[in-house]
N, C-alpha and C positions, 0 to 999 in steps of 0.2 A: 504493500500500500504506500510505502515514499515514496516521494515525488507523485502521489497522483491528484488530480485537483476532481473535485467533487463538487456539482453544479456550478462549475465555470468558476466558483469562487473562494472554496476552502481547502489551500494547499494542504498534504499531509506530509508534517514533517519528522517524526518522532514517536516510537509505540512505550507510551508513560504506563498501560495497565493495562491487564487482560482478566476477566472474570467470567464466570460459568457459562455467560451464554455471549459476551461482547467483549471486545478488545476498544480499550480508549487510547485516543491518539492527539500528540499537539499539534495542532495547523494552525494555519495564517492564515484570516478573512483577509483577502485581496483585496475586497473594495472597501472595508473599514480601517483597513492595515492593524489588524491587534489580531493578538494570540485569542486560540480558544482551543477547548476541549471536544474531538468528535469519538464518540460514541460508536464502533460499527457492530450491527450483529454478527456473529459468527458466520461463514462459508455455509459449517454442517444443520446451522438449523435457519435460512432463509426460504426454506419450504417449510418447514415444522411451525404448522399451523400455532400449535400451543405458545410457544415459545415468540413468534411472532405477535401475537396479540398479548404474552405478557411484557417486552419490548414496547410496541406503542402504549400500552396501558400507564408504562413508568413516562413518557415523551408526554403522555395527555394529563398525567398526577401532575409533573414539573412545570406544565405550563397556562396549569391554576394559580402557582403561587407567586407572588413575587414580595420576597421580604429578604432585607438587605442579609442574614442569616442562613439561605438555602440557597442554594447551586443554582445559580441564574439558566433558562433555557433558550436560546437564540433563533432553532430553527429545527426542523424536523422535516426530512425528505427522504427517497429512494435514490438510485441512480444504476441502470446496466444490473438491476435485482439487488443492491447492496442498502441494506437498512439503515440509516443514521440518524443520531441526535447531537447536534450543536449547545455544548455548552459553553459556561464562562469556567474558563480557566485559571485552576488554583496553582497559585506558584509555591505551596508547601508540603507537608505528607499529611498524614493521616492522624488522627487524635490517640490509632490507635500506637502508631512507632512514636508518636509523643511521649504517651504514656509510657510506651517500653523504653525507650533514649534517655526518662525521667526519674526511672524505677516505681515513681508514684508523685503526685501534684500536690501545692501545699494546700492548704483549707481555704486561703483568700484567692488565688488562683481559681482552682476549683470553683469556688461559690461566682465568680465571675466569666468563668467559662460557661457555667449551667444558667446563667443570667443569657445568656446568647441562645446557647442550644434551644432554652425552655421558652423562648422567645419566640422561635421560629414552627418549635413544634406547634406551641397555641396558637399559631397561623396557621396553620397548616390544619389543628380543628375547627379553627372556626369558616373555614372554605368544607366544612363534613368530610376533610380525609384524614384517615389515619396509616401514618406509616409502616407498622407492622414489622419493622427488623432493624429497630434501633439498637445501631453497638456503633463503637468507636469506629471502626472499618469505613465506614459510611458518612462519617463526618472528617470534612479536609481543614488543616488550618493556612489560613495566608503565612504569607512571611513575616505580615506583624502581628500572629498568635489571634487572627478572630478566625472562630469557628463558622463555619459554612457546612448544613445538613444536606446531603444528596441522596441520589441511591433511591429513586421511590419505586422499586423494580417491580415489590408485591404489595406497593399500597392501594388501597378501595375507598371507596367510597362509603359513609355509613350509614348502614340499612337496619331495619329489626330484624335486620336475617345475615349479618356480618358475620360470617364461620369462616375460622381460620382455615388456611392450606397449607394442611400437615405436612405435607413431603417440603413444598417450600420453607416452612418456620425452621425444620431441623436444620440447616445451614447454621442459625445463630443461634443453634439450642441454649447456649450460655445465657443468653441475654432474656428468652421467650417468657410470660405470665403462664400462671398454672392454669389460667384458660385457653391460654392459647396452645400449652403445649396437651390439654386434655382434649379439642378440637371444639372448644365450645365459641357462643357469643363474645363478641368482638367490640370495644368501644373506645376511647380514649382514653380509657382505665388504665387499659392495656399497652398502651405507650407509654404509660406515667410509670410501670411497674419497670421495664425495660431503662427509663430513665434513671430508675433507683438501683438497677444495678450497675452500670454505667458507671452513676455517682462510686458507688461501693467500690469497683474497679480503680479510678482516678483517686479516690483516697488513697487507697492500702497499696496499689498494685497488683492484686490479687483476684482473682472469682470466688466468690461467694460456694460455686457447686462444681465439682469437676466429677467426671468419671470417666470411663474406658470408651462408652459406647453416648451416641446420641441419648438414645432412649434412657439411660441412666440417669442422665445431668436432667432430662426433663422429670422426670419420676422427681427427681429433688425438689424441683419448684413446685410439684404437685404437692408433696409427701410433709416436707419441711419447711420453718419460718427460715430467713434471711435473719444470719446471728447480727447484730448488731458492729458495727465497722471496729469501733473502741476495742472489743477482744483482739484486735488484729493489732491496732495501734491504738495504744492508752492515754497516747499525751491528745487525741481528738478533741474536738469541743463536743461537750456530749449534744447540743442542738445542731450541730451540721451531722451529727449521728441519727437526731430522731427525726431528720427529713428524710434522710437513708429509708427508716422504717418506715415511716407513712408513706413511704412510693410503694415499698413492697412485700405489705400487708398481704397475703393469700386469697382474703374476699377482697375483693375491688370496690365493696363497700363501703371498707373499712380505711378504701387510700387517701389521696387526695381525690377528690372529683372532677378537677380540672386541670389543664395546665395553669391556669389563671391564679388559682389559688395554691399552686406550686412556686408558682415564680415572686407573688406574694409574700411567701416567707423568706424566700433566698432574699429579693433585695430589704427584709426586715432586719434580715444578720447582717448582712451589706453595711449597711446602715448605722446600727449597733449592735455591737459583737457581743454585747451583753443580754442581747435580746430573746425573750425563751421561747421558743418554740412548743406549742402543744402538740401531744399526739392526735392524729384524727381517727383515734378509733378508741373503745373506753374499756378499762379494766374488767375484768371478769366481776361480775356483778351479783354472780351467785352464791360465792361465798359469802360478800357482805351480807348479802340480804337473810343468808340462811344462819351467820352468827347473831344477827338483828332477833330473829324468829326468835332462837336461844335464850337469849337475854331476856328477851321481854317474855317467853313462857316463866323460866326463871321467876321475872318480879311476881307475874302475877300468882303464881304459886306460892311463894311468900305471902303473899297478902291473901291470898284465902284462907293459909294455915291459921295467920295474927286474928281473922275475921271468926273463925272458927272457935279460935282460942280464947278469944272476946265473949262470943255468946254464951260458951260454955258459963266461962264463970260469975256470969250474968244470970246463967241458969235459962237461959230462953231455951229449952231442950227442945219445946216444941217446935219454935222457932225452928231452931239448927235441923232438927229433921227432916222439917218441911223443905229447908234450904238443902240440904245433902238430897234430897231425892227428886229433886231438883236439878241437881248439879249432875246428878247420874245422867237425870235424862239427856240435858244439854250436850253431855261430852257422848252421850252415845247417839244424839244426833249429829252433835258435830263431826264424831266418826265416820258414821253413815254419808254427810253429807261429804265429806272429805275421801272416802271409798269410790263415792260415785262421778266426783269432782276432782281426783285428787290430780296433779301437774307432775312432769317430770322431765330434767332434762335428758334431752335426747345427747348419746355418746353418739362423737365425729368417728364415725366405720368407713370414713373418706380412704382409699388407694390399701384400704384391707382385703383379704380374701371374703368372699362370697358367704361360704359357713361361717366363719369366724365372726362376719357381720350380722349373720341372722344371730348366731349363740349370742352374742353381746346385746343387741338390740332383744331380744325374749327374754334375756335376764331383766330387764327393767319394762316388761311387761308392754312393750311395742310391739307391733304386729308388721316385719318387715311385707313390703311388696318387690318382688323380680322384676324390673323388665331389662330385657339385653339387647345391645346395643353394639355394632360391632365397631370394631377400633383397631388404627393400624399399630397406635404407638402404647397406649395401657392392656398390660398384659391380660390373658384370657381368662375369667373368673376373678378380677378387681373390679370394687366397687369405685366407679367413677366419680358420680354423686351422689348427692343426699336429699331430698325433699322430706319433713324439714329439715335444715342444715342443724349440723353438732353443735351443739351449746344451746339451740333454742328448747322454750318452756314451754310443752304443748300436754295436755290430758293424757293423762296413762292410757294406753289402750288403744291411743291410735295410730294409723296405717304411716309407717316411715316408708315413702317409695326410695327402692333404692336402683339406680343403672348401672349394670354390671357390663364390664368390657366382655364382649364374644369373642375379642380376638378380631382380627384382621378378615373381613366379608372375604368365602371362596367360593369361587366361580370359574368356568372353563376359558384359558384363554384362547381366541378367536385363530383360526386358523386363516393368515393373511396371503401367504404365496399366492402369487398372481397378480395380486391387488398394486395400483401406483401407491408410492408413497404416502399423498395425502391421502388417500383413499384410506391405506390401511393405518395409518397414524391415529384418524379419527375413530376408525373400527374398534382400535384398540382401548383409547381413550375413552371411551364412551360406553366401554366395557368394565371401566376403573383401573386399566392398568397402563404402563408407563412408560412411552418411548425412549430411552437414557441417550441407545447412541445409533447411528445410521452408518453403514458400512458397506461402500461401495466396491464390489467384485466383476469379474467374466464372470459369464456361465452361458454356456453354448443352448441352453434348454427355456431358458425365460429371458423375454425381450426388453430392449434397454428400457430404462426406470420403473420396472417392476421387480415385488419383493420375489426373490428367488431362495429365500432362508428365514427364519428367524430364531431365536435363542433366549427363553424356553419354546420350546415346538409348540404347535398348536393344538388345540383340542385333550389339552390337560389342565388339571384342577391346579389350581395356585391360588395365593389370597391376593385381593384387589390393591392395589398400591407395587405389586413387584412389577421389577421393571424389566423390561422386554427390546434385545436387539436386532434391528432389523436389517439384513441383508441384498443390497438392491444391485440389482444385476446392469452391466457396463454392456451386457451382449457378448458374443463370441467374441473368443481369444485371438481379436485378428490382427493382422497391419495392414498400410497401403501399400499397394500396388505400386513399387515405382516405374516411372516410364525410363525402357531401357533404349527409348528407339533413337539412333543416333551415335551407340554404343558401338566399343569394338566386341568381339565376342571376348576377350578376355576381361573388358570393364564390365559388361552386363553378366557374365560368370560371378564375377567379385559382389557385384549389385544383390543376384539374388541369393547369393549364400549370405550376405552380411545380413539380409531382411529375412533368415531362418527359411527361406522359400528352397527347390528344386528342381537345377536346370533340367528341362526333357531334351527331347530332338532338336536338332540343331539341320534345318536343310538350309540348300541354295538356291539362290532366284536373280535372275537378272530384275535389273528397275534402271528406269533412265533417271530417278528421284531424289535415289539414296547414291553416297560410293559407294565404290567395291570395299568391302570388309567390315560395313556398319549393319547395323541391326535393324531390318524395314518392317519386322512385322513379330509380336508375341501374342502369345494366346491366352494371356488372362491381360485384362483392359488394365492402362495406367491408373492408378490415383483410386481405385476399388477397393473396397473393403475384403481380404481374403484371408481365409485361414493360412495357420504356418504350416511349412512342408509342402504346400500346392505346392504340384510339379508346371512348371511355364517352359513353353516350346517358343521356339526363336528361331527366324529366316532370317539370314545373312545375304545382302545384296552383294549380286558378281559383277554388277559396274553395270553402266549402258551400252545399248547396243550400237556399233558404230559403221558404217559404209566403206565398201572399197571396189574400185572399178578394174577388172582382170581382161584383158586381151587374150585372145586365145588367136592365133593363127592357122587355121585350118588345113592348112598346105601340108604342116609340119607332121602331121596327122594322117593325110588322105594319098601319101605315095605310094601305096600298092592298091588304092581306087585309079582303075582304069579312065582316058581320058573317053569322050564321044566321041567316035566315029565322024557323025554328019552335023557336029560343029556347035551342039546343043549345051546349052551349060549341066556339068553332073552333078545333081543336087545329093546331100547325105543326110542321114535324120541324126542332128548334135544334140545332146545331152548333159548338163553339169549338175552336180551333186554334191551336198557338203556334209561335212563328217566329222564329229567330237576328236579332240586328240588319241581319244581310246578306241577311234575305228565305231563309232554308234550315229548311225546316218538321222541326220539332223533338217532337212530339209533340200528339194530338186528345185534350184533356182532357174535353170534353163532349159527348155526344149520343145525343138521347131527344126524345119529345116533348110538348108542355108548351101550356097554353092562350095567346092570340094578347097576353092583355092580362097575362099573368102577370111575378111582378119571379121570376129565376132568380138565385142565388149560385154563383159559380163559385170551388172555391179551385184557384189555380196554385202551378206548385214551378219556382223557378229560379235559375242567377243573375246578378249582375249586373239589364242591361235587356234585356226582349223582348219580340217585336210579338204580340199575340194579335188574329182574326180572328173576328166574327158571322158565323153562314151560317144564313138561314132558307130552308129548301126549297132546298138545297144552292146560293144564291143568296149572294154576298157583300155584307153591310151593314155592315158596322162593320169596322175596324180603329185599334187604339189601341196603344198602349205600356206597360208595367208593370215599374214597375222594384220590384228584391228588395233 
């Protein structure tokens, strides 16, 4: 792609990044004269319908926004099938080799950097999109250290029907909310959770979750809180820590609920560094309330005793008895009523096994409900969620629905051989599973841009999300045809072994068209598509045929023909004949007949040398030679 200019106007000078599906490039806008940033899609997927339409999706996200914080977009075209987007051009690296260049950022840095980020992202909600793979990767810094958000590759639009796409989030499993990576509803929560691990990152240096496998590190954002920054680094401010936490709270309830009221607190510490920070979500509330209960049965039991103890010796027996039975009834309707009424928290059976959540949940007298749900990434038989949610206070007795992972949906994949490309791309797709890579071959059996293979075969069970390679056929294993006409026979020999081809026959032909010793004619056509090892036949021209005028003196010939008598001319029947050098009669140029003593001019056509032959009275006299 150097040096090539793209719609007359964006020279490309420089390939600055390549990623999953596009390679970014520096070029020079010719008629603005500044640097910018172009975008190209990949070679392998400007037919991949999929990949194509998430391509312009990121070109149509970037040129909703414009705030001095996100990656400027300048243009978006095609050209000769080549996909691009025109950006503006960061002359720095990335926030993520910042942070690693850095080991880790200070508090005021930080809280000023997130003042930008968080700036842009709330642009970017209040236009209803959300980004969906916020990590450092994706954020560039200039040369004088402002952050610029890019990269809207898999951001949407937000709808009440905003579901993540699972196979895209796993890329920045580190960064994803445990909605996003359980594959549920989608909102701006959901950025803000990403934002806070970010933060957590740019403090410490560190991630919060690591594991061996995608699926692991997401299971953690499901499974576990985000420890708080301080255990990592102590000297923290513990309020740039509890904005940490209220980004990435597990319910989204419980986060911030806006960028707005994110950036709020950031520029509050800003501000003053003494400033406190609340959390946005409230302590567990059930113990208070349940030592509260304690306490006050506690009093009041006292004061019945002191009441009791009063009358007695008062003597009001009557009294007291009437009051004790009384008191029976009360506490054994208040039992009853409390039997029939009574509340319980529901235990979080979130990302547990299936039995384990029913045992737990029957132990406190809930009545789970099944239903299964399948899923690529939470394992088969976990509880995904919870209706009601863990911790809340609902009547003994009633129905907890719970959604248990099935596992990954399995179904047949489609057997696509034969099919074009996009043909079977969509087949497949639309079947749930996943074109990864396209891999062009020969094959002499299926014709050019059709699937000739793929990998897993077709018409076997697999679960939906595995990904599928597909095989596209180049056509037979051929070359062209070179034109050998012109050749000697030892260059056109050379010609077709060097193209794996097979010299056959080799005859000769006169031509007045070609020399003698070039190549006038083969039998497979120039410039054709032909398999290797065809065998190609070649006629070698013997030169043109050329004239020559022969005298024959008949005299010399006819001395033992008697003369006439009575003065008449003696006529004889003359004959000439020509003959290959190897004696193979070639053609009778002359014959008629002519007086005994006459001179005859013969003209001959041939070429090279050949024999011609006298015949008087069908007798032979003469043979000589006549070269052309």
């Amino acid at each position: 792609m150097i040096g090539v200019t793209l719609d007359h106007k964006y020279e490309i000078e420089e390939l600055i990044g390549q990623g999953g599906m596009a390679n970014v490039y520096r070029a020079r806008d010719t008629r603005l004269n500044r640097r910018v940033a172009v975008k190209i899609l990949k070679q392998e997927y400007m037919d991949n319908e999929q990949f194509l339409k998430k391509f312009l999706r990121e070109a149509q996200a970037d040129a909703k926004l414009a705030h001095p914080n996100i990656v400027n977009v300048y243009d978006v075209g095609s050209e000769n099938g080549l996909y691009y987007i025109v950006m503006e051009y960061i002359d720095g690296k990335t926030l993520h080799e910042y942070i690693k260049s850095n080991k880790r950022i200070p508090q005021d840095e930080c809280l000023e950097l997130m003042q930008y980020i968080v700036s842009a992202i709330d642009h970017a909600h209040s236009k209803n999109i959300i980004h969906r793979d916020i990590k450092p990767h994706n954020i560039l810094m200039t040369s004088s250290k402002i952050p610029k958000v890019g990269d809207f590759g898999i951001a949407r639009a937000i709808t009440s029907s905003t579901i993540t796409a699972t196979q895209e989030a796993l890329g920045s499993v580190h960064y994803i909310s445990p909605e996003q990576a359980r594959g549920g509803f989608l909102d701006e929560r959901s950025d803000l959770y990403s934002l806070g691990i970010l933060m957590y990152e740019m403090l410490t240096g560190t991630l919060p979750f690591e594991g061996e496998t995608p699926v692991a590190v997401a299971l953690q954002h499901v499974q576990n809180s985000v420890p708080s920054p301080k255990k990592v680094l102590k000297s923290l401010d513990k309020n740039i820590c509890q904005i940490v936490l209220n980004l990435t709270r597990k319910k989204s309830d419980e986060r911030y609920q806006s960028a707005r009221e994110l950036l709020n607190d950031i520029n509050k510490l800003i501000d003053d560094s003494d400033a406190v920070i609340e959390p946005t979500y409230s302590e567990d509330e059930n113990d208070v309330s349940s030592k509260k209960k304690s306490k006050n049965d506690k009093e009041n039991h006292l004061q019945v005793t002191q009441r009791l103890k009063y009358l007695a010796n008062r003597r009001f027996i009557a009294f007291a008895v009437a009051l004790f039975v009384f008191i029976v009834v009360a506490v054994a309707g208040v039992y009853y009523y409390n039997e029939v009424n009574a509340r319980e928290i529901v235990p979080d059976v979130m990302m547990k096994g299936v039995r384990e959540a029913q045992v737990e949940l029957t132990k406190y007298k809930f009545k789970p409900v099944i239903i299964r749900e399948n899923n690529a990434v939470i394992p088969k038989d976990t509880v995904i969620s919870q209706s009601p949610s863990g911790g809340d206070s609902v009547k003994r007795g009633s129905e907890v629905t719970l959604i248990v992972s099935d596992g990954p949906n399995v179904s047949i994949i489609p057997d696509v051989t034969g099919y074009s490309e996009i043909v079977a791309t969509k087949t497949l797709t639309d079947a749930g599973f996943i074109v990864r890579e396209i891999v062009k071959v020969n094959n002499d059996d299926y014709r050019f841009g059709t699937v000739c293979d793929q990998n897993p075969k077709g018409n076997i069970t697999a679960a939906e999300g595995t990904e599928v390679t597909l095989y596209i056929s180049l056509g037979k294993d051929t070359i062209v045809m070179p034109n050998l006409v012109g050749m000697t026979l030892d260059e056109a020999t050379e010609a077709i072994t060097n193209n794996q081809l097979v010299r056959g026959s080799v005859s000769y032909e006169i031509s007045n068209e070609y020399s003698k010793g070039k190549v006038m004619e083969q039998s497979v056509k120039a410039y054709s598509d032909v398999n290797k090892n065809t065998v190609v036949d070649i006629v070698i021209s013997k030169g043109g045929i050329k004239s020559k005028d022969v005298s024959i003196d008949l005299s010399q010939y006819t001395t033992d023909i008697p003369d006439s008598t009575d003065g008449t001319i003696v006529e004889i029947r003359l004959k000439v004949v020509l003959y290959d050098v190897n004696g193979e009669y070639v053609d009778e140029v002359l014959s008629g007949r002519y007086g005994k003593n006459e001179v005859v001019n013969v003209e001959m056509s041939g070429i090279e040398s050949m024999i011609y032959k006298v015949y008087i009275n069908d007798l032979e006299k003469y043979s000589g030679v006549i070269t052309f």
